[in-house]
Rosetta silent file (secondary structure, phi, psi, omega in degrees, C-alpha in Angstrom):
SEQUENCE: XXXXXXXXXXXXXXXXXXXXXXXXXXXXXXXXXXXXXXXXXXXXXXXXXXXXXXXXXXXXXXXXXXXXXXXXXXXXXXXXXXXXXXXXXXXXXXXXXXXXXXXXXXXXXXXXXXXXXXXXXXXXXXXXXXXXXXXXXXXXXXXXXXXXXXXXXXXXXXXXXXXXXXXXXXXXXXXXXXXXXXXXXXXXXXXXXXXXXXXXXXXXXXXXXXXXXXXXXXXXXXXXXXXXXXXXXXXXXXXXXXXXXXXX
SCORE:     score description
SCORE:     0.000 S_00000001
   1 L     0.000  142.318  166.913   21.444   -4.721   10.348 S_00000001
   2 E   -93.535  160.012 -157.476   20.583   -7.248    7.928 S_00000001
   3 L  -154.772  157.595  161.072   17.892   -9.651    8.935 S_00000001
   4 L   -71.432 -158.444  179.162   15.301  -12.458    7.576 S_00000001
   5 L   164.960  121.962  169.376   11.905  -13.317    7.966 S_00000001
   6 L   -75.874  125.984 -161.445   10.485  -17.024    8.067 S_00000001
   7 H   -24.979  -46.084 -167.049    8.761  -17.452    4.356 S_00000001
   8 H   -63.020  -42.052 -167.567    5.295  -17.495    6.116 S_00000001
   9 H  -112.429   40.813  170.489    5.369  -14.084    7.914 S_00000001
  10 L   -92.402  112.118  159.717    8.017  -12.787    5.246 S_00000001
  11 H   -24.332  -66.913 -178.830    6.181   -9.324    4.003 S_00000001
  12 H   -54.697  -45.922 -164.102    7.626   -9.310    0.998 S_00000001
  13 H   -80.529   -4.948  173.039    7.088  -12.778   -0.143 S_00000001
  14 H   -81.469  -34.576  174.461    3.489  -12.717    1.441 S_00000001
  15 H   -77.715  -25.410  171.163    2.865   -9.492   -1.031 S_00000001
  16 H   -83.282  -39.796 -152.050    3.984  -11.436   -4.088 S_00000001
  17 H   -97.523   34.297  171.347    2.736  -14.270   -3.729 S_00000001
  18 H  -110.770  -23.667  173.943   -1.332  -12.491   -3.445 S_00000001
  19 H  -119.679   10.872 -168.931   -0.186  -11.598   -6.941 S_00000001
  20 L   177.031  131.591  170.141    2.203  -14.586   -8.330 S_00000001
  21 L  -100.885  144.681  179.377    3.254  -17.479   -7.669 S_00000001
  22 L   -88.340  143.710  150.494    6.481  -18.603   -6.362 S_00000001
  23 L   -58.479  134.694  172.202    8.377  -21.543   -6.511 S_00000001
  24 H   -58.139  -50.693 -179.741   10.269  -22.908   -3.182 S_00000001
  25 H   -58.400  -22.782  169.219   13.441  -21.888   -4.609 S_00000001
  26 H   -73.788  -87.315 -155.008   12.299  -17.924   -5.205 S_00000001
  27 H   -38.204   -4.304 -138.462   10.843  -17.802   -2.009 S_00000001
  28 H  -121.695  -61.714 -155.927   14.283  -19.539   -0.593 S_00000001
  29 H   -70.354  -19.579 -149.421   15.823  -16.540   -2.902 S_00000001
  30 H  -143.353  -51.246  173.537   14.055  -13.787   -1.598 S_00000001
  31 H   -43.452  -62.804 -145.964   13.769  -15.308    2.332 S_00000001
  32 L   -88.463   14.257 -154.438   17.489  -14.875    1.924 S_00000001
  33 L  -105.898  142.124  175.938   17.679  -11.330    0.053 S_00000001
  34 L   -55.805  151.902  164.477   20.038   -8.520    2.683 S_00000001
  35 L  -153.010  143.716  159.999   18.391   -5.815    4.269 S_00000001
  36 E   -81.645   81.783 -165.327   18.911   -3.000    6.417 S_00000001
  37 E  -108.681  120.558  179.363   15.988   -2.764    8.979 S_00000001
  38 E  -111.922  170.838  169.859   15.061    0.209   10.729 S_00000001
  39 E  -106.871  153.273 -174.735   12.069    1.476   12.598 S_00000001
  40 E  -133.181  140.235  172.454   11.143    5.105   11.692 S_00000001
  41 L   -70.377  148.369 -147.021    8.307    7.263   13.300 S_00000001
  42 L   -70.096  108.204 -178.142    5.094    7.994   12.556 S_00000001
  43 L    80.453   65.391  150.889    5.001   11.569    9.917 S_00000001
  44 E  -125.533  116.591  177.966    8.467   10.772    8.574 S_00000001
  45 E   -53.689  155.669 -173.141    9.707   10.924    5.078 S_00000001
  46 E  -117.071  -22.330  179.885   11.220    7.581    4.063 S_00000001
  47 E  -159.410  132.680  165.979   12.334    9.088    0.672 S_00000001
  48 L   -83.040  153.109  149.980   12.090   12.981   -1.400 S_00000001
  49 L   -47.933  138.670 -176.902   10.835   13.940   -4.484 S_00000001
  50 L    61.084   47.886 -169.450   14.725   14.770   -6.324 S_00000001
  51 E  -110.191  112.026  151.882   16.208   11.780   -3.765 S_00000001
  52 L   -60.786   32.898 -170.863   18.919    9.678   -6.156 S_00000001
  53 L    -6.868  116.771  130.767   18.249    6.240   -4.463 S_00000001
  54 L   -61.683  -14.899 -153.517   20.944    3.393   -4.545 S_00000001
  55 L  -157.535  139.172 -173.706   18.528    1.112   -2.399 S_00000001
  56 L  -100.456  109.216 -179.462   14.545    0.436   -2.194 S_00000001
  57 L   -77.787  140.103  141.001   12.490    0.262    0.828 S_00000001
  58 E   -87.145  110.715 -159.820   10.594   -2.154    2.087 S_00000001
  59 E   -73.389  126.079 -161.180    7.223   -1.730    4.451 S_00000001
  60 L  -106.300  -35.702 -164.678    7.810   -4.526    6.935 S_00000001
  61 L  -155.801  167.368 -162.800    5.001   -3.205    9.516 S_00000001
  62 L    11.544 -160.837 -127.914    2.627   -0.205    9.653 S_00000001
  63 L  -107.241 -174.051  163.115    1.190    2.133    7.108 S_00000001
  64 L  -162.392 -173.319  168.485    2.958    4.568    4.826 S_00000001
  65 E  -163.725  154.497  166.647    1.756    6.787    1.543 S_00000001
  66 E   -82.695  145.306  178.206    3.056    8.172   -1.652 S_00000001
  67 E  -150.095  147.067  170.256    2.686   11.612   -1.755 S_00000001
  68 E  -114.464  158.420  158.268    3.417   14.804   -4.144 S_00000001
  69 E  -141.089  148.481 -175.475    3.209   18.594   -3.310 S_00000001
  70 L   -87.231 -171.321 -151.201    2.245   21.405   -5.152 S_00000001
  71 L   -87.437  -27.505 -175.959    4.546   24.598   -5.574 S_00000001
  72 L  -110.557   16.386  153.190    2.010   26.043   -2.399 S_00000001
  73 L    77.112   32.909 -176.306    2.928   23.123   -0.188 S_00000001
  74 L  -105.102  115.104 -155.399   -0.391   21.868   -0.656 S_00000001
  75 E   -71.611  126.306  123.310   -0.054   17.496   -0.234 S_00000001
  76 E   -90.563  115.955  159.036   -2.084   14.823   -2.458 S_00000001
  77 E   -90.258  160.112 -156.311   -1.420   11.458   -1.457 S_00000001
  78 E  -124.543    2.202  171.934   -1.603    8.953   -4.811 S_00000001
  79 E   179.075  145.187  176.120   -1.110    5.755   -2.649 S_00000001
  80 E  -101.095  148.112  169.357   -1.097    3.894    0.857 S_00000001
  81 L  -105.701  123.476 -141.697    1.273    1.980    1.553 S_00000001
  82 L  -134.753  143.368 -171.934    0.881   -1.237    3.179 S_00000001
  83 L   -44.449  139.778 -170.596    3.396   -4.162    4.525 S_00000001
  84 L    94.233   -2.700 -162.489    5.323   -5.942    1.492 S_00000001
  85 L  -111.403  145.279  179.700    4.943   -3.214   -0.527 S_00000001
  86 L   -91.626   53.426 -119.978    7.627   -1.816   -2.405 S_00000001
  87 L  -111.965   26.792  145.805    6.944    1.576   -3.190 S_00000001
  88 L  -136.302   22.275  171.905   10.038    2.858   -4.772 S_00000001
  89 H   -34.793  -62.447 -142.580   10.924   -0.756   -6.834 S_00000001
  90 H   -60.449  -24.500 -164.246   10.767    1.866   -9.960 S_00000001
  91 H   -82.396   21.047  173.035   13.632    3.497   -8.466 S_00000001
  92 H   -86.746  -19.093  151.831   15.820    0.433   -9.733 S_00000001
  93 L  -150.623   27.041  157.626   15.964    1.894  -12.813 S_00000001
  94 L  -119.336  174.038 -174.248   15.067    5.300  -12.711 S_00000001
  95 L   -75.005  -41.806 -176.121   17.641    7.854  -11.493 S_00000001
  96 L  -121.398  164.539 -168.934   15.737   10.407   -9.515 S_00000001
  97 E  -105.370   94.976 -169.098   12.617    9.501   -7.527 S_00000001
  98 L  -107.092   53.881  174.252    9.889   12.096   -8.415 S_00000001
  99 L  -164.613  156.014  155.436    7.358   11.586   -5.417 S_00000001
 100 E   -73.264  109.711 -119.389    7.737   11.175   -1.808 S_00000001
 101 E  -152.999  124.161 -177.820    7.133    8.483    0.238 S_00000001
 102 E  -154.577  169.832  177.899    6.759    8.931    4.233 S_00000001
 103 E  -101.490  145.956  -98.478    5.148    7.089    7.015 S_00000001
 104 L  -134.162  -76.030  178.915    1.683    7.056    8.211 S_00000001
 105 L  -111.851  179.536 -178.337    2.445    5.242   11.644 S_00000001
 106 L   -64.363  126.600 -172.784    5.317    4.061   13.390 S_00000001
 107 E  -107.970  135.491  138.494    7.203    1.684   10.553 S_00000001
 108 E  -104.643  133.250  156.259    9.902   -0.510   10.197 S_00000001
 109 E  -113.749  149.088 -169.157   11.274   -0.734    7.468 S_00000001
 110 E   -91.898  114.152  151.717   13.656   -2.815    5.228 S_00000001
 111 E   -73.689  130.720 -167.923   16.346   -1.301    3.090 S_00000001
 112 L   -89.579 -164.824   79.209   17.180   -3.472   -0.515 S_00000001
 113 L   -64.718  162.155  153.513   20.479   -2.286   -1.971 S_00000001
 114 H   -43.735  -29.773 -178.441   19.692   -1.821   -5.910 S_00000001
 115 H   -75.996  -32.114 -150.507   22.935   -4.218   -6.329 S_00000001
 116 H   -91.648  -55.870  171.389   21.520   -6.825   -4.084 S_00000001
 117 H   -55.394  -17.193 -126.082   17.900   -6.418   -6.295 S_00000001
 118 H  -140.705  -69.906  170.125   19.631   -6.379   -9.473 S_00000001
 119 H   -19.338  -70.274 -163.440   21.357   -9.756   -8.184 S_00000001
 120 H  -107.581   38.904  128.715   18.659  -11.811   -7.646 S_00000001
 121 H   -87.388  -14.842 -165.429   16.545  -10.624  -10.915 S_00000001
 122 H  -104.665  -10.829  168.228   19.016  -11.207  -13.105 S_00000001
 123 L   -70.677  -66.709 -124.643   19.536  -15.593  -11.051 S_00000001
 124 L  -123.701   91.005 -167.172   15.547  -15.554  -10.991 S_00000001
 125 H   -75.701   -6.931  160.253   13.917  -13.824  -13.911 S_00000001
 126 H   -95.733    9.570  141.736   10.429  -14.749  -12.332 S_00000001
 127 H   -74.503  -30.857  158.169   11.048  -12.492   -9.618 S_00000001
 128 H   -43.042  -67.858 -134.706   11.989   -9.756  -12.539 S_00000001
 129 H   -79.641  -40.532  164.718    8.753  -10.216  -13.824 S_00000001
 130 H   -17.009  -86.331 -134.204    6.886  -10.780   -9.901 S_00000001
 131 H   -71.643  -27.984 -172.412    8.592   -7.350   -9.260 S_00000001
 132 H   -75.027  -64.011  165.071    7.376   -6.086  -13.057 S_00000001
 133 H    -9.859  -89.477 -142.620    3.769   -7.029  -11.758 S_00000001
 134 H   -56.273  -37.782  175.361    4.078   -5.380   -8.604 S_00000001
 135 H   -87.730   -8.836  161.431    4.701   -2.218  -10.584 S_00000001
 136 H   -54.016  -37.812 -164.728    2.056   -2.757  -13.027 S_00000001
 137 H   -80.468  -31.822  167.998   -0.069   -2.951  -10.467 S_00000001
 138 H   -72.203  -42.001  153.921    0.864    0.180   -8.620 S_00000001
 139 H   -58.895  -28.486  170.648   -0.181    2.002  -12.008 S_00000001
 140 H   -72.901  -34.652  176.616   -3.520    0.297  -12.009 S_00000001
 141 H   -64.703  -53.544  155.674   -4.005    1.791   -8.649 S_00000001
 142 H    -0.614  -68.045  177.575   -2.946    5.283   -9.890 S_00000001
 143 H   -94.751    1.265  155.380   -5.459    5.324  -12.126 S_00000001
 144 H   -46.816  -51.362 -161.304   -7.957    4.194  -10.176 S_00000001
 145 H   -66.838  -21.621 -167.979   -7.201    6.568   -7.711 S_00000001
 146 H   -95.011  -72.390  166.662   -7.576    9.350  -10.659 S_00000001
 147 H   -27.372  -61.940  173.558  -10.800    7.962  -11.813 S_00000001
 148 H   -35.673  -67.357 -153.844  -11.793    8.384   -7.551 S_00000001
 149 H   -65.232  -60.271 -166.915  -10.403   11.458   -7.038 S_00000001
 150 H   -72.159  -14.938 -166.397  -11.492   13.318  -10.535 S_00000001
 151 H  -134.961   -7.053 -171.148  -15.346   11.643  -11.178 S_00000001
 152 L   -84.474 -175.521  174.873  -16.326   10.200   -7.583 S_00000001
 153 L  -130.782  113.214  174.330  -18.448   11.984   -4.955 S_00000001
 154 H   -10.100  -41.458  172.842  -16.839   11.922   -1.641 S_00000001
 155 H   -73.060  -58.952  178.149  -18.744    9.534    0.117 S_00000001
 156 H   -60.753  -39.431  171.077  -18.157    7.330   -2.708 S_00000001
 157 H   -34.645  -93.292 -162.980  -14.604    8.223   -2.850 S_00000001
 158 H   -28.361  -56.172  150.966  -14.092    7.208    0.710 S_00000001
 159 H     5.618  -64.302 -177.433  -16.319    4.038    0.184 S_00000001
 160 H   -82.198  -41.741 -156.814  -13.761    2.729   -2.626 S_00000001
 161 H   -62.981  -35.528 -165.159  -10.286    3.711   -0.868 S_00000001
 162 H   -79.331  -25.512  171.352  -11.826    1.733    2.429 S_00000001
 163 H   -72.151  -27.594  145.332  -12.724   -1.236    0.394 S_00000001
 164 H  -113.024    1.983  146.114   -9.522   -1.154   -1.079 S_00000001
 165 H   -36.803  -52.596 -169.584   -7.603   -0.889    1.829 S_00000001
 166 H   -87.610   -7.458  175.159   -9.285   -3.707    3.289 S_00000001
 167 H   -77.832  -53.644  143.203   -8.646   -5.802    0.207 S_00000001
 168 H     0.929  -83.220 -164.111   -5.430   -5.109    0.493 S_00000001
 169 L   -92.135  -13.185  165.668   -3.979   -5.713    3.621 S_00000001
 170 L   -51.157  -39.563 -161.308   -6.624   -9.057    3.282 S_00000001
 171 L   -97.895    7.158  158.357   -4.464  -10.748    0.650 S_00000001
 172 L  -135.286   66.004  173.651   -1.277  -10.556    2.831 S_00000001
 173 L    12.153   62.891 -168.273   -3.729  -11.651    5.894 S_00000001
 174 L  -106.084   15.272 -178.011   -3.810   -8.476    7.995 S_00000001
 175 L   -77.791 -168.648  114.836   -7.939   -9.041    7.996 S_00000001
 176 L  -148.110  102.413 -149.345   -9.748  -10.679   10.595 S_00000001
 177 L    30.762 -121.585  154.575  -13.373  -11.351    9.011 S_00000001
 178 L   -59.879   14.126 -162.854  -13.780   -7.803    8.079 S_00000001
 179 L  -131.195  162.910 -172.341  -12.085   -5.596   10.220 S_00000001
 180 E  -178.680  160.875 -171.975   -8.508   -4.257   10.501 S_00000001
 181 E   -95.797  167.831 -171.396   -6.547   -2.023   11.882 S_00000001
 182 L  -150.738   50.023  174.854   -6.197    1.539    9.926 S_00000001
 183 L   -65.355   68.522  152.077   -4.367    4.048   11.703 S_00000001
 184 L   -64.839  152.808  148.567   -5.119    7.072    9.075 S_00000001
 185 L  -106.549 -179.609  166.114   -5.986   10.033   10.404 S_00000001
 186 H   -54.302  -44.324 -156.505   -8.625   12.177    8.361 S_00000001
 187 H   -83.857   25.980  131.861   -6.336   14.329    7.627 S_00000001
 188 H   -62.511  -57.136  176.176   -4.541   12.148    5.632 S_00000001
 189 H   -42.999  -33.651  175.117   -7.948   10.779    3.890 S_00000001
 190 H   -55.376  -44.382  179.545   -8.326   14.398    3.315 S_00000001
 191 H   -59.608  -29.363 -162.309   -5.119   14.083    1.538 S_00000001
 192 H  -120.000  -32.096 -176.043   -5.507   11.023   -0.596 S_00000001
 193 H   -85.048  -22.368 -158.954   -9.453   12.083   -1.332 S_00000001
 194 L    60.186   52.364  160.234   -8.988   15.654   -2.176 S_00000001
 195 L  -152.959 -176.031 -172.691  -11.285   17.501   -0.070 S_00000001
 196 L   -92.483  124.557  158.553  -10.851   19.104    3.270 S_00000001
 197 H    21.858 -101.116  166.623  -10.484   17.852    6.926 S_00000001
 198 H   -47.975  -13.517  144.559  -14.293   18.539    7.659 S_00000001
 199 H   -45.135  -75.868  165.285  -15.530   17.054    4.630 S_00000001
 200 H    -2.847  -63.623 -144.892  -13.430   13.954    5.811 S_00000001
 201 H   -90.335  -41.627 -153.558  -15.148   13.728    9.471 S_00000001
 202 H   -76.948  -62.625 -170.621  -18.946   14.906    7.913 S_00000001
 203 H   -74.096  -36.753  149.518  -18.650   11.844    5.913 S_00000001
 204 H   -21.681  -50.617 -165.488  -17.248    9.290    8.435 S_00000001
 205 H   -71.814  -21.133 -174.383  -20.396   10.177   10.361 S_00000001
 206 H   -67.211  -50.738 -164.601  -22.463    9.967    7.249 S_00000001
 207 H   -57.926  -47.714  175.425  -20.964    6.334    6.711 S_00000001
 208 H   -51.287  -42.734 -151.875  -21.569    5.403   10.347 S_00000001
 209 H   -84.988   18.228  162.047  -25.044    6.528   11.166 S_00000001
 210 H   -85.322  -11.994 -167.863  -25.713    4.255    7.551 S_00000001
 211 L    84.979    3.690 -159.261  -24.110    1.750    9.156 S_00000001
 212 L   -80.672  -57.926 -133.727  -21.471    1.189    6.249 S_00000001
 213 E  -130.122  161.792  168.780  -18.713    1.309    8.714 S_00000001
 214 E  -146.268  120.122  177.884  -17.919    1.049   12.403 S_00000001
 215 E  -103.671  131.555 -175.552  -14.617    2.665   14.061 S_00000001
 216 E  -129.500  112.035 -157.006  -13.114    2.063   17.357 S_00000001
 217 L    37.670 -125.872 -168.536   -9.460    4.176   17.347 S_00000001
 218 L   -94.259   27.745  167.220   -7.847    2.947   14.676 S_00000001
 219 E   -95.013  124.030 -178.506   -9.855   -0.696   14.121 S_00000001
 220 E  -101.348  145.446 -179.653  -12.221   -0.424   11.220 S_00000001
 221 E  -144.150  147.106 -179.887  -14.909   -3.556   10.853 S_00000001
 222 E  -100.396  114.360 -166.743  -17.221   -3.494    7.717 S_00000001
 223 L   -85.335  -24.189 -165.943  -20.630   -4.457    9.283 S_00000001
 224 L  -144.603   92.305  154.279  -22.031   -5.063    5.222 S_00000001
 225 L   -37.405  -67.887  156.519  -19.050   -6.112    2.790 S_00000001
 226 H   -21.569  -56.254 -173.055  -21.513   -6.139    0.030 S_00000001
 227 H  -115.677   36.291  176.826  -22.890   -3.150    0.363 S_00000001
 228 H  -108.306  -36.580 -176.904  -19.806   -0.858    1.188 S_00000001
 229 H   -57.623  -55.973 -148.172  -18.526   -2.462   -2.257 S_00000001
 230 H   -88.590   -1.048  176.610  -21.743   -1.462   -4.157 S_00000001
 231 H   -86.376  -46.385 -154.955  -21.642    2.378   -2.500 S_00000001
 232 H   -81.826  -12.036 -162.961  -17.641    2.743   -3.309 S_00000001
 233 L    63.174   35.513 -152.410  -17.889    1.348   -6.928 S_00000001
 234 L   -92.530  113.812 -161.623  -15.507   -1.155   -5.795 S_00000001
 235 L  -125.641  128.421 -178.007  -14.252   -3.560   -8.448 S_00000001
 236 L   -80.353    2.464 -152.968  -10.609   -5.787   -7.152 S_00000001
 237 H   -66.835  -54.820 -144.624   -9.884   -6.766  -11.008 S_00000001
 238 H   -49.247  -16.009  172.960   -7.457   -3.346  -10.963 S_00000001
 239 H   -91.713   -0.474  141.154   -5.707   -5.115   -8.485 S_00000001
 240 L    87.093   24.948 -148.200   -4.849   -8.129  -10.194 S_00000001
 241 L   -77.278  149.862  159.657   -4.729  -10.472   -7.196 S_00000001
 242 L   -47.236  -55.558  162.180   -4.255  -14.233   -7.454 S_00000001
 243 L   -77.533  122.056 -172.347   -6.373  -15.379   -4.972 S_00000001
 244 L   -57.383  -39.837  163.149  -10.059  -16.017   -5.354 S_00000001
 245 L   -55.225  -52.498  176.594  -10.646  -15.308   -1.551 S_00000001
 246 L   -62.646  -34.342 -173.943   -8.768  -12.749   -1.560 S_00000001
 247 L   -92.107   -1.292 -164.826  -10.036  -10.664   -4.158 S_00000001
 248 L   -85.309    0.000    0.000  -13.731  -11.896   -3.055 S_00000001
């Protein structure tokens, strides 16, 4: 069914506007844009690697990730996905989709068509370039994520992904003074750090009994912002955000 969202607690326009600002008539433009919204379950692809899109999803509510596999079915995920984010935008003008995109926890998500996207870029060319951001910006994460993965030390690895997680889901005000929820499992962190399961857990425990971090199911609280930043090697510029608060 297509459906709405009032501007404040509209995903999408809460994810743009942490990186760009809108005008009342874009946000008017984009409160108004069709969607198809379903909820999908928790370890479900939302799109394949060799998938031909016509239409882009949107994460309305819980987590998701980009993910590739190698030829021996072995996963790395290259990005979380977090409400507002738009994590196959690119597929608006490429033909085939060449990564996978599934859900972390139970999602709903909003279906775009490409015609309906294509529409209101070509009325409101600062939502072209908002949406040209938003994909800049998923390449700055990339290579962050490359830099992590290829030159980090695990602990630090983990460090930066939880610091930017929590920056993250901060600037479209899914925080509450440092804590949020994060239903990952390890073995997904395993997945997105590139090490194994028991690596994963041996360093959780390291970061707790240090005090970096403190988990209760899936709610994570930072007890020392500061110095989870200065372990991870965490710098927000790659993430371009608008807000001074946010990015703080």
């Amino acid at each position: 069914m297509a459906t709405a969202f009032h501007p404040k607690y509209n995903p999408l326009i809460r994810k743009l506007e942490s990186i760009f600002t809108l005008s009342d008539e874009e946000r008017h433009a984009l409160q108004g844009l069709p969607m198809q919204v379903v909820a999908i379950k928790a370890d479900q692809d939302i799109v394949r690697e060799g998938d031909a899109p016509s239409r882009s999803c949107l994460i309305l509510s819980g987590f998701a990730c980009t993910y590739k596999v190698t030829v021996q079915g072995k996963r790395q995920i290259v990005s979380f996905n977090l409400p507002g984010d738009v994590p196959d935008l690119q597929s608006l003008h490429l033909k085939v989709i060449d990564n996978s995109i599934a859900t972390i926890s139970p999602c709903s998500v909003g279906f775009i068509t490409h015609e309906d996207l294509r529409a209101i870029c070509d009325r409101y060319p600062r939502i072209t370039a908002a949406f040209w951001r938003e994909t800049l910006i998923d390449a700055a994460i990339f290579r962050e994520w490359v830099l992590n993965v290829g030159r980090r030390e695990a602990y630090t690895r983990m460090a930066h992904v939880l610091c930017e997680l929590l920056t993250r889901l901060r600037a479209v005000g899914l925080v509450e003074d440092h804590a949020c929820d994060l239903p990952i499992t390890q073995g997904e962190f395993a997945d997105a750090l590139g090490v194994t399961t028991v690596h994963v857990n041996r360093v959780i425990q390291a970061m707790r009994a240090d005090g970096l971090i403190e988990l209760s199911g899936d709610r994570l609280n930072i007890p020392d912002w500061d110095r989870l930043k200065e372990v991870g090697e965490f710098d927000p510029t790659y993430l371009h955000l608008e807000s001074d608060q946010a990015a703080a």
